[in-house]
N, C-alpha and C positions, 0 to 999 in steps of 0.2 A: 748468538745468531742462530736461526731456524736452520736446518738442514735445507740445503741449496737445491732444488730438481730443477733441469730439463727439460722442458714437456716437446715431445716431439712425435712425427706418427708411430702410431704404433707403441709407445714407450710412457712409463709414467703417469699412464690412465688412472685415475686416480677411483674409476668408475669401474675396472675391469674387475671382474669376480675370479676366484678363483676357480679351476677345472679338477674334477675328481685327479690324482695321479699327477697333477700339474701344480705342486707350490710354488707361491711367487719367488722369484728370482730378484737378487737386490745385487746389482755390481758395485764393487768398491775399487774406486782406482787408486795408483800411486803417488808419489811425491810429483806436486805440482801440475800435473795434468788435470782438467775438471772433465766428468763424466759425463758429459756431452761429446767431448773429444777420446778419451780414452774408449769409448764402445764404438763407435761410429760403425762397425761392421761387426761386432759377435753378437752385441746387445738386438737389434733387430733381425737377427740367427735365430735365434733362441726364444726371441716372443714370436716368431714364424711356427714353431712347434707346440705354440700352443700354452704359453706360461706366461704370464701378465709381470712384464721386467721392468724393472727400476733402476735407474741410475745418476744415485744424488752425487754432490759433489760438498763434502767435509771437510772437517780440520782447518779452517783457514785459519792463518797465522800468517802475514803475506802473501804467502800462495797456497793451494789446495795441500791438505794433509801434512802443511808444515809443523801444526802445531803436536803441541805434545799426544803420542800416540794414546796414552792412557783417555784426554779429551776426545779425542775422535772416536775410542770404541765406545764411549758414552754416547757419543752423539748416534753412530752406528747403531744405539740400542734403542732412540727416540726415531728412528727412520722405521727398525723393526718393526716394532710397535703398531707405527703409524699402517704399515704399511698390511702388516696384520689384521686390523680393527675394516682399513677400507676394502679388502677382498675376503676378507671372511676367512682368510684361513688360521689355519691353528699353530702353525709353522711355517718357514722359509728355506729360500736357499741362499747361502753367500759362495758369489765366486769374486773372488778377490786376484790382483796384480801388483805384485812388486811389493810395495808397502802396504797394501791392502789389506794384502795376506797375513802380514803380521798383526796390522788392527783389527783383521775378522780372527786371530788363534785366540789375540788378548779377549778379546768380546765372548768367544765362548767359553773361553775358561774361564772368566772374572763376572759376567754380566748375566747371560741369557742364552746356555748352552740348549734350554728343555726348547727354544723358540726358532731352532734347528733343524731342518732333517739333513741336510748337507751343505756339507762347504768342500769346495773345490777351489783350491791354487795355483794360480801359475805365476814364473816367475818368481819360484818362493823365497822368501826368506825370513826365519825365525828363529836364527843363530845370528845375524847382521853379518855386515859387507868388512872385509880387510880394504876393499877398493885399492887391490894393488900397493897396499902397506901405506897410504894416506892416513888410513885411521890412525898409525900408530904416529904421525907426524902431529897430527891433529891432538893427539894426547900427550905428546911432547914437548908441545909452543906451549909458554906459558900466557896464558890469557888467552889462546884457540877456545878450551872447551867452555869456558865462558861466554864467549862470543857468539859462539854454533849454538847452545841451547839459546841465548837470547835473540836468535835471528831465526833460529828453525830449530826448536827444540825435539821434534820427532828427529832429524838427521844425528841429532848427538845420540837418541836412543837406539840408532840403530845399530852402533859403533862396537864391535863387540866387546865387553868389560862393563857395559851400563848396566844401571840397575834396573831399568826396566827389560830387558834381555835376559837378568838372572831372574826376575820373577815371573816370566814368560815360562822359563825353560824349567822351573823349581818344581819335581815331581811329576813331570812330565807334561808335555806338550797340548795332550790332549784331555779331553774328557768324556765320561763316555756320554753318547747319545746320537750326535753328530755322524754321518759318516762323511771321514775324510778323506780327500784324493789332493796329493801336492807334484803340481808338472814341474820338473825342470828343464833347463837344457845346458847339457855339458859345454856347450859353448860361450854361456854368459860372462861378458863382461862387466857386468854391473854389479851382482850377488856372486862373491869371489870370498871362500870357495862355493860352487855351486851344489855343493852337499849342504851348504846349511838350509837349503827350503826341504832335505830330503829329514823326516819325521819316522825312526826305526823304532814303533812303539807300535803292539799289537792293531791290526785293524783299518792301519791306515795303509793307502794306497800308493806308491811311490812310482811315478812314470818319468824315467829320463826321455825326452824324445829322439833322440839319436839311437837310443836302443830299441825304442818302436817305431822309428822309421830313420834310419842312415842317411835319404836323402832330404833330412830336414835339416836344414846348417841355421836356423835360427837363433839370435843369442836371446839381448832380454825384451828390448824396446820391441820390438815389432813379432812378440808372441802377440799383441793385442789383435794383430792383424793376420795371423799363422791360421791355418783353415785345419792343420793337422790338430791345433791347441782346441780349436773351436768343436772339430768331431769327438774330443778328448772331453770337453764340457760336457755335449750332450749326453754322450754314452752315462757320465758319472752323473747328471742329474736324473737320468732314466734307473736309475738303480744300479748301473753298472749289469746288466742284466746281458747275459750275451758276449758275444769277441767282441772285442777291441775297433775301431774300424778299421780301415785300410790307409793304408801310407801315401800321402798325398806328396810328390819333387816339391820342395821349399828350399830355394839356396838365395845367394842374398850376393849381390858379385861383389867382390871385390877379394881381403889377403887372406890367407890362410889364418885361423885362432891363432896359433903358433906363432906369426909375427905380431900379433895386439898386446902380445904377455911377453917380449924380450924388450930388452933395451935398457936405459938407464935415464932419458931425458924425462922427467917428471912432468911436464908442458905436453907431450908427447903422451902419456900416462893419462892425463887429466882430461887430453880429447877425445883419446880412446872412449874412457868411460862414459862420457856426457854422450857425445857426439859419433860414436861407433868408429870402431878399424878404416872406413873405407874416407873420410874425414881427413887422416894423416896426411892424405896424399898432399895434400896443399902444405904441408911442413918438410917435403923432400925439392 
């Protein structure tokens, strides 16, 4: 299957040339989400400044980016390409979310690191998810990991103990050329712990955002929508040139992290992660 686009204003000009200082920008979303929905507010941020942005939607396996991640950062590297040859430029930029991020680390280290000048992550993860000790139940049931690869075989790889996780992580993360920035936030419930999107390998750029801005309580889903995550892009697509920006109030109502990570009822666990903390309420 061709790589999926969008075409929307502004977006996926297939006509749009490149700007001296401005490489195209290619968004990679998550598990399940199609990139038309996952950008809906960064992706026409970012072509407002001036960078001809792209936002196909990959991997399909049932739904977007189920299929196995190794397929999608191929497919990831026929968008490259493509996207390359139509604006003239000589390089790109990947910012990737959630799963993204892992198919844009595999792609630069396995495919087409030199067709780089940045990648930026948020939401990372390229260690995989415990998801509140699921994984390890999932590795447990006899015939689970069966299952999970043949229904969503990106989800088993993200599981940590896979072997596309240890060839990810084999000799380091990165490679050079690319420059990296990976966002986290200490409050995600989705990428648990929320250290493995953090990359301690020369070079790269690690931004918790509760530590560059306190009053951002964002977890993982609605970084796509975070304006702090979004000034965090541009800075890191401009070179990283200059401060930081400024800390925009982002809180999100409802319980405290603290009550989303206790308990013992697994049902409870399960909507947390899908469905966020404030969700539960309908189980009290």
């Amino acid at each position: 299957m061709d790589p999926v686009v969008t075409v929307t204003s502004g977006l996926n000009d297939w006509t749009c040339r490149a700007r001296p200082g401005r490489d195209p920008v290619i968004f990679l979303h998550g598990l399940g989400v199609p990139g038309a929905i996952s950008w809906i507010t960064k992706a026409p941020l970012v072509a407002s400044h001036g960078y001809c942005v792209f936002t196909p939607t990959y991997g399909w396996h049932v739904f977007p980016c189920w299929a196995s991640m190794r397929r999608s950062a191929a497919e990831v590297g026929q968008i490259v390409d493509r996207v390359r040859a139509s604006t003239g430029a000589e390089r790109v930029h990947l910012v990737g979310h959630s799963s993204g991020t892992t198919v844009a680390a595999y792609y630069l280290k396995f495919v087409g690191a030199d067709r780089v000048n940045a990648f930026v992550a948020f939401g990372s993860n390229f260690r995989g998810t415990t998801l509140l000790g699921l994984s390890r139940i999932v590795r447990a049931l006899p015939g689970a990991g069966r299952l999970l690869v043949s229904v969503c075989p990106s989800c088993d790889e993200i599981l940590p103990g896979s072997a596309f996780l240890a060839d990810l992580a084999e000799g380091g993360f990165t490679v050079p050329g690319p420059a990296y920035t990976s966002i986290v936030s200490r409050l995600d419930t989705v990428v648990l712990p929320y250290t493995s999107g953090v990359i301690d390998e020369p070079g790269v750029s690690n931004i918790v955002i509760q530590d560059h801005c306190p009053d951002d309580r964002v977890r993982h889903i609605l970084q796509a929508v975070d304006p702090n995550v979004t000034n965090l892009i541009l800075w890191a697509l401009a070179g990283k040139v200059g401060p930081m920006p400024a800390c925009l109030p982002f809180r999100i109502p409802g319980r405290s992290i603290e009550n989303t990570t206790t308990g013992t009822d697994p049902i409870r666990k399960i909507v947390i992660i899908v469905a966020g903390d404030r969700a539960t309420e309908a189980l009290d």
